[in-house]
C-alpha positions as CSV (number, residue, x, y, z in Angstrom):
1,X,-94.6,-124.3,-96.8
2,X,-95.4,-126.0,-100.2
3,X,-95.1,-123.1,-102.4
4,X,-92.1,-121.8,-100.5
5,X,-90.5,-125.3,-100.9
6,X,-92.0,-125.3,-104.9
7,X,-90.1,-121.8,-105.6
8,X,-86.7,-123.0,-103.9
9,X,-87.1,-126.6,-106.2
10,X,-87.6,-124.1,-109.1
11,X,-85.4,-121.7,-108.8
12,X,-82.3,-125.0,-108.5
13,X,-83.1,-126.4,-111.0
14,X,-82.8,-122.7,-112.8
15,X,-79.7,-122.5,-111.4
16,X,-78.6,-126.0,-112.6
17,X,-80.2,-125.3,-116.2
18,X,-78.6,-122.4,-116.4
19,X,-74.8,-123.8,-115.3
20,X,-74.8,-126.6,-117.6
21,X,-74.2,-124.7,-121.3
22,X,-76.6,-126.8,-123.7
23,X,-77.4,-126.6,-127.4
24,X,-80.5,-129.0,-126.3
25,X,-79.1,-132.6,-127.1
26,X,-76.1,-132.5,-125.3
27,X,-73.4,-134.9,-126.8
28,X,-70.7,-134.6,-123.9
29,X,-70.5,-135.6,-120.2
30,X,-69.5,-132.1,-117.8
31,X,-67.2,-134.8,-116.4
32,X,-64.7,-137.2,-118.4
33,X,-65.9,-139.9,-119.2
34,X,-64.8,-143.5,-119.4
35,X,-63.4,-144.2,-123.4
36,X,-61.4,-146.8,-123.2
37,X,-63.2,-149.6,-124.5
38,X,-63.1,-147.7,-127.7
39,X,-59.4,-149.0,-128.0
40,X,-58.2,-147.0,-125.4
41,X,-58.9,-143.6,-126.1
42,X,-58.4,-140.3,-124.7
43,X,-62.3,-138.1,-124.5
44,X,-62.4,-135.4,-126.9
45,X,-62.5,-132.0,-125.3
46,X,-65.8,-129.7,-126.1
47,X,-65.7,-126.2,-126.0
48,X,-68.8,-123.6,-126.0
49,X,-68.6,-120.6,-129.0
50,X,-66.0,-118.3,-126.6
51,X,-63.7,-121.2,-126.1
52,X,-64.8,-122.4,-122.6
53,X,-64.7,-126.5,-122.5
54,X,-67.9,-127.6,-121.1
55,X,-67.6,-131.0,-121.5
56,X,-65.5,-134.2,-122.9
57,X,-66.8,-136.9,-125.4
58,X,-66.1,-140.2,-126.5
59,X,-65.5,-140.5,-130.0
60,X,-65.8,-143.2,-133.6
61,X,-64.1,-141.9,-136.2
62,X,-63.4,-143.4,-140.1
63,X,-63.7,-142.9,-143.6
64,X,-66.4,-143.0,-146.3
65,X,-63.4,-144.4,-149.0
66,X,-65.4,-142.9,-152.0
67,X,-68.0,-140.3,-153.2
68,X,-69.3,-139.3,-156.2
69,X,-71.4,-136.1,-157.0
70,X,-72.4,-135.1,-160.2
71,X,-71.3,-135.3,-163.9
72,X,-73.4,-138.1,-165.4
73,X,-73.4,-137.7,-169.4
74,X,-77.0,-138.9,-169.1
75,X,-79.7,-136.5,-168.6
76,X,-81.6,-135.9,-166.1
77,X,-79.4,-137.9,-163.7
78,X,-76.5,-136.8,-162.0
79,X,-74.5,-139.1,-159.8
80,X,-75.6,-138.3,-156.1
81,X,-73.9,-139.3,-152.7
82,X,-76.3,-139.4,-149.3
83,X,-75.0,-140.1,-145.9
84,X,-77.3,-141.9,-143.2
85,X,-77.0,-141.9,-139.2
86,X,-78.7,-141.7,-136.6
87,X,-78.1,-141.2,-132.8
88,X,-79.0,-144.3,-130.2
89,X,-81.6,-144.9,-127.8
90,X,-79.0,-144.2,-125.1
91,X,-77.9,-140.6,-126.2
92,X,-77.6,-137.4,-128.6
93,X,-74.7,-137.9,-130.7
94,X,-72.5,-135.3,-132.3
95,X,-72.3,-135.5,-136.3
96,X,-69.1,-134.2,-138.2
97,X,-68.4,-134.6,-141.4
98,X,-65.1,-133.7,-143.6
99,X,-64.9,-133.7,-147.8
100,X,-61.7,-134.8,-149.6
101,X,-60.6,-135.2,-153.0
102,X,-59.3,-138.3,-154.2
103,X,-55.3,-136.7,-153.4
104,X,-56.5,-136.2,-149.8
105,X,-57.1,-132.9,-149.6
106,X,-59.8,-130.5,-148.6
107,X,-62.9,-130.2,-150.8
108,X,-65.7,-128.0,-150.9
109,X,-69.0,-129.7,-151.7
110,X,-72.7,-128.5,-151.5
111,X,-75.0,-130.4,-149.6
112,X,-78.9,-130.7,-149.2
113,X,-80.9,-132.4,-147.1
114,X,-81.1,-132.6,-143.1
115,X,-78.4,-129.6,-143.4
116,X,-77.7,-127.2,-146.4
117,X,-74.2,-126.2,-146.8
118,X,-71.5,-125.2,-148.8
119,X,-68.0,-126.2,-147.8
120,X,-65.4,-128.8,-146.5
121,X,-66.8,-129.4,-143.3
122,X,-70.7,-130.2,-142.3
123,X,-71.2,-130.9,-138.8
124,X,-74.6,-131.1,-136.4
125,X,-75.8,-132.4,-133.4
126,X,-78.6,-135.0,-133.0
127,X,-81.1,-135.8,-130.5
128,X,-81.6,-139.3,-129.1
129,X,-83.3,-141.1,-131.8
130,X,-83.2,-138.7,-134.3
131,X,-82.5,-139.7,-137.5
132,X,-80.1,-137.2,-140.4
133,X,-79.6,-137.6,-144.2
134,X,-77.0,-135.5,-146.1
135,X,-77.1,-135.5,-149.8
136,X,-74.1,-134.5,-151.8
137,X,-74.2,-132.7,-155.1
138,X,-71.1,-131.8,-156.0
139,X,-68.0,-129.8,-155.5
140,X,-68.9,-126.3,-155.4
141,X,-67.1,-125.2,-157.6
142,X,-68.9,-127.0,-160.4
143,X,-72.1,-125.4,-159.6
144,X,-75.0,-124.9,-160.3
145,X,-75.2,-127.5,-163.0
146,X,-72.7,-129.9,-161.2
147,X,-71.5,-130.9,-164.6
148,X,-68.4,-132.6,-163.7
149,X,-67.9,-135.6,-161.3
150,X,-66.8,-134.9,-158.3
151,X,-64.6,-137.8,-156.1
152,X,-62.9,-138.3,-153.3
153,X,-63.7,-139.5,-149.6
154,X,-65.5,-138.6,-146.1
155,X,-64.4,-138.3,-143.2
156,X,-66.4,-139.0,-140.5
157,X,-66.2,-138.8,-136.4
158,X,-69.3,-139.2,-134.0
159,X,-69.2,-137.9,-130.6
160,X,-71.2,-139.5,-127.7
161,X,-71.7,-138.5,-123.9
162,X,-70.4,-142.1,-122.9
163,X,-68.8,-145.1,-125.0
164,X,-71.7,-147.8,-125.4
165,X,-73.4,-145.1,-127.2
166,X,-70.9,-144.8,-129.8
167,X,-70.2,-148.3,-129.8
168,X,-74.0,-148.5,-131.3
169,X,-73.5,-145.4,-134.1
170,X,-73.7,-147.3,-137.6
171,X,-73.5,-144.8,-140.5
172,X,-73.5,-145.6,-144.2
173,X,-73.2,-143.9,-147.1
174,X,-75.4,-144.5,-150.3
175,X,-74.4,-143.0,-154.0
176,X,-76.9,-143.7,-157.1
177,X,-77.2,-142.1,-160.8
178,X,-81.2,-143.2,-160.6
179,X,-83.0,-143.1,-163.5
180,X,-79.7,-143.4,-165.7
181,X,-78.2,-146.1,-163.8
182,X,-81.6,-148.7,-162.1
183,X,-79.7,-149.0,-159.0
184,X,-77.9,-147.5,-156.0
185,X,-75.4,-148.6,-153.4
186,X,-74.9,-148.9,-150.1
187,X,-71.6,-149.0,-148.2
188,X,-70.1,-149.1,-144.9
189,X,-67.7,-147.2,-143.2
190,X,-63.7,-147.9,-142.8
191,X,-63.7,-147.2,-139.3
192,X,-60.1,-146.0,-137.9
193,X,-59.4,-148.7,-135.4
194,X,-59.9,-151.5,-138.2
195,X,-57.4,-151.3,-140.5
196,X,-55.5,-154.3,-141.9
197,X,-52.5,-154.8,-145.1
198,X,-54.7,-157.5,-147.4
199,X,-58.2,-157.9,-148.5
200,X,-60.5,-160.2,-150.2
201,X,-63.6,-160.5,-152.1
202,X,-65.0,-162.9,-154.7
203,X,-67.1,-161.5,-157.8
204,X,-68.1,-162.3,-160.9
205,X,-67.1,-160.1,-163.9
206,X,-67.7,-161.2,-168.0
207,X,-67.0,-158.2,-169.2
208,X,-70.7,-157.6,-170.1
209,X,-73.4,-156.8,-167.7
210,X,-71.6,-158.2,-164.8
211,X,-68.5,-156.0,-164.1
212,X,-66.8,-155.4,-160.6
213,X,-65.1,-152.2,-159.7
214,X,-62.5,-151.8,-156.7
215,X,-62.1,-148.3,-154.2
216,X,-58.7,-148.6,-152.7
217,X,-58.0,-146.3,-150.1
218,X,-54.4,-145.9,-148.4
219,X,-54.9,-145.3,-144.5
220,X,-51.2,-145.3,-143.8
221,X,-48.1,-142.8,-143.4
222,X,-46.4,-144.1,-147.0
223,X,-47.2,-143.5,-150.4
224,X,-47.8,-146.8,-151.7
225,X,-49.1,-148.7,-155.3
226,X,-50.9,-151.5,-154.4
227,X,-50.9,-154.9,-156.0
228,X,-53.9,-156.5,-157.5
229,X,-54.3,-160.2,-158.0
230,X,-57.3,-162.2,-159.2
231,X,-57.8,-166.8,-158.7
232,X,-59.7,-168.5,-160.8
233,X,-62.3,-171.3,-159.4
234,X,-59.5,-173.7,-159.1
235,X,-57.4,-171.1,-156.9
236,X,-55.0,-170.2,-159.5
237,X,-53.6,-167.1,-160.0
238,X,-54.4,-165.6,-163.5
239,X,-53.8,-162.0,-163.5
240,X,-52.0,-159.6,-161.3
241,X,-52.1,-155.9,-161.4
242,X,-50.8,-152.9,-159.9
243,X,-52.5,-149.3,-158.9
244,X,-50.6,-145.7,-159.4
245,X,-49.0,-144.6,-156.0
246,X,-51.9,-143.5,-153.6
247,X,-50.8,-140.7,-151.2
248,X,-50.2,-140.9,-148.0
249,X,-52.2,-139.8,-144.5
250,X,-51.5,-136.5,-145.0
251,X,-49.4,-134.6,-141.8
252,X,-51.4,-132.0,-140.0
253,X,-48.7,-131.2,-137.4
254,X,-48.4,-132.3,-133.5
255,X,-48.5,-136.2,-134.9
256,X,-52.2,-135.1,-135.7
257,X,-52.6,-137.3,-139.4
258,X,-55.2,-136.4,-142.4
259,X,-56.9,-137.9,-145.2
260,X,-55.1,-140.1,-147.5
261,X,-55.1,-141.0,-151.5
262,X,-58.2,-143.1,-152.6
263,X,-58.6,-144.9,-156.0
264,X,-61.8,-146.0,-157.7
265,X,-61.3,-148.2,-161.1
266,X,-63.0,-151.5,-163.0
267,X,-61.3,-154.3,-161.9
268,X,-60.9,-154.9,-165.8
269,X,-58.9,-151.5,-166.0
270,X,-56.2,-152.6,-162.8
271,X,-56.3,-156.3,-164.5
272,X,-55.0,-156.3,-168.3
273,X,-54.7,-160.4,-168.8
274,X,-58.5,-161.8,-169.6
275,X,-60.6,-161.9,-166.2
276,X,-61.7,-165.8,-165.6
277,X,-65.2,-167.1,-166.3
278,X,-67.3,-167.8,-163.4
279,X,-66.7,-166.6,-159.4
280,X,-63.3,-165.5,-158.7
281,X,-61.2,-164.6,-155.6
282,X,-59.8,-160.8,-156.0
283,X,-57.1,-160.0,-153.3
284,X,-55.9,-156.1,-153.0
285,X,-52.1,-156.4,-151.6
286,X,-50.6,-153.2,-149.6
287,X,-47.4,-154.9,-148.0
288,X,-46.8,-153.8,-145.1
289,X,-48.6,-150.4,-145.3
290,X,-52.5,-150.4,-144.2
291,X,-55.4,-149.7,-146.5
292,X,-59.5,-150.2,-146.6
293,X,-61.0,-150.9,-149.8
294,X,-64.5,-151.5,-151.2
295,X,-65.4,-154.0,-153.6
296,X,-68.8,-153.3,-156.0
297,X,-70.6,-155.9,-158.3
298,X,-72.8,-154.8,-160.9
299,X,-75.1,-157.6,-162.4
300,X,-77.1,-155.7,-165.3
301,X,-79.9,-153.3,-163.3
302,X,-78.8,-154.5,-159.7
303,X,-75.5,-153.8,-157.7
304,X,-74.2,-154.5,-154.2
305,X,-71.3,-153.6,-152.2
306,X,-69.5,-157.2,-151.9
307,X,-68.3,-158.9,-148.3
308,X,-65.0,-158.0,-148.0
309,X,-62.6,-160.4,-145.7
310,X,-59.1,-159.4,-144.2
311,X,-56.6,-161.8,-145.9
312,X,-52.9,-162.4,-146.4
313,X,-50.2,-161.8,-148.5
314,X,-49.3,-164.6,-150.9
315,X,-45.9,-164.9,-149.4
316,X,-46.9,-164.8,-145.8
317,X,-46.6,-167.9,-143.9
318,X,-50.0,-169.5,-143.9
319,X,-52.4,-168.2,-140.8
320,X,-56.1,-166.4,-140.2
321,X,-55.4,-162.7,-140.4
322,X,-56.2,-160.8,-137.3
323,X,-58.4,-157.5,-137.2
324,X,-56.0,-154.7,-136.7
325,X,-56.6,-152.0,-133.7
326,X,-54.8,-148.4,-134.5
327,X,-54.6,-145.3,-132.8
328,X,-52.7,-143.6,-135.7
329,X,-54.9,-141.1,-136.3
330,X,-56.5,-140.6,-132.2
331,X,-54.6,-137.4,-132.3
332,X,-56.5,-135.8,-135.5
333,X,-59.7,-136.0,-132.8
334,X,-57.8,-135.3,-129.7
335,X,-55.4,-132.8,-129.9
336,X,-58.0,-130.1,-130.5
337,X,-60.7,-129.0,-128.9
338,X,-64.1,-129.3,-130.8
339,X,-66.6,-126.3,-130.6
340,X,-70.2,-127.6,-130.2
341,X,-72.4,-128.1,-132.6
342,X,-75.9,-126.8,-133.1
343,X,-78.6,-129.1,-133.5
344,X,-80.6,-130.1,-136.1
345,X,-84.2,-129.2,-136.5
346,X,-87.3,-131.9,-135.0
């Protein structure tokens, strides 16, 4: 009666193996599952490679604001980006990742790494735990030498069986031109649903070996320039700036929005009045129109991505700026079904 009993235990769970389609770190739940403390969203429908859903996920989505890849005048290094993640504890995560030129549109790179690829798009799936680097080399077109620079931005969305595991996913991107330039950065991600019109940073630049650099991205439906203004220690405006007009969120049909304009530049190049001596307050001005940016400070053969703070206009009655939630670009995830991804190898 025990072996009879064994065989029927073995033979279900067969059956139930063999029903649920898997890649081995499955990324979806076969029912839908709750999203909506990831401001309010809709799950993300998975498909298997003949077009058959077999599951729904819960997503994160944002953008890496800038890359660089290659080009470095400076023998033997190139500049190089690398993008870290890793899934939870909880669950496997789904990895996909999109390449952009600094106009917003599609770019082909070659990548290394955890996955080798050539092309916009570079998407896995990870096992609980399981770590993933990608290193960018350059646009593919430039190779093999990768002698020109390539720019731009990532886009980035994780998929995740239930939404506390993709509340925990915390990418970030590194770039580095070691041994040319001593030092390499780290940044965070602009995640979608934190967007906001004015930001802040303070930094230090003397022209010499301590310079700061800005990466403005424009995460709304307008083309926009952007306004630049720099205080001095005492709080008073001394220089004031504007950027060329970054495109917009690019339409991709159905109210589905893509990748907008991003602009990288020395604060001394936005800035033509004398920068101030000493710490000063830096505040990137869209309006009306939402944007992410990234603030850098070099200090001779160290650098670090600077704090920055959501802020106000100059004109705005005085109040704390609020973090703002958007769902103006839930569609570009939604409104298509995502084929699974294969996994990565342990």
């Amino acid at each position: 009666m025990k072996s009879l009993l064994l065989i029927e235990l073995i033979a279900l769970a067969a059956t139930a193996l063999h029903g649920q389609p898997t890649n081995g770190a499955v990324y979806w739940s076969t029912t839908q599952p709750d999203c909506s403390s990831l401001n309010n969203e809709t799950p993300a429908t998975i498909t298997n490679s003949s077009g058959t859903t077999i599951g729904y996920s819960c997503y994160v989505a944002g953008t890496f604001v800038w890359l660089a890849a290659g080009g470095v005048d400076y023998k033997p290094a190139k500049w190089g980006t690398s993008i870290r993640v890793a899934a939870p504890a909880s669950a496997p995560i789904g990895v996909d990742y999109s390449f952009y030129d600094t106009n917003g549109n599609s770019q082909s790179m070659d990548t290394t790494g955890s996955q080798t690829a050539s092309g916009n798009d570079v998407n896995f799936a990870l096992y609980a735990n399981q770590p993933s680097e990608i290193h960018v080399l350059g646009a593919t077109r430039n190779a093999p030498s990768y002698s020109t620079t390539a720019t731009g931005s990532v886009y980035a969305v994780f998929y995740c069986p239930d939404a506390a595991t993709c509340q925990n996913v915390q990418p970030q991107l590194l770039y580095s031109a070691l041994p040319t330039y001593p030092w390499s950065l780290s940044v965070p991600i602009a995640w979608d649903d934190l967007v906001w019109t004015q930001w802040s940073a303070v930094g230090v630049d003397d022209g010499g070996t301590h310079r700061v650099s800005l990466v403005i991205y424009n995460e709304d439906t307008t083309a926009t320039t952007f306004t630049v203004r720099v205080y001095n220690s005492a709080g008073t405006l001394v220089g004031t700036g504007t950027t060329p007009s970054l495109p917009p969120l690019q339409d991709l049909g159905n109210g589905s929005l893509g990748e907008g304009g991003t602009y990288g530049a020395l604060l001394s190049q936005i800035i033509s009045t004398p920068l101030p001596s000493g710490p000063f307050k830096v505040l990137v001005d869209g309006g009306s129109l939402y944007s992410a940016v990234e603030v850098l400070q070099v200090n001779g053969s160290s650098a670090t991505t600077l704090q920055v703070a959501y802020d106000s206009a100059p004109v705005s009655v005085a109040s704390a700026a609020a973090v703002h939630s958007s769902s103006i670009r839930r569609l570009r995830v939604e409104a298509t079904p995502k084929r699974v991804f294969s996994v990565l190898p342990q």
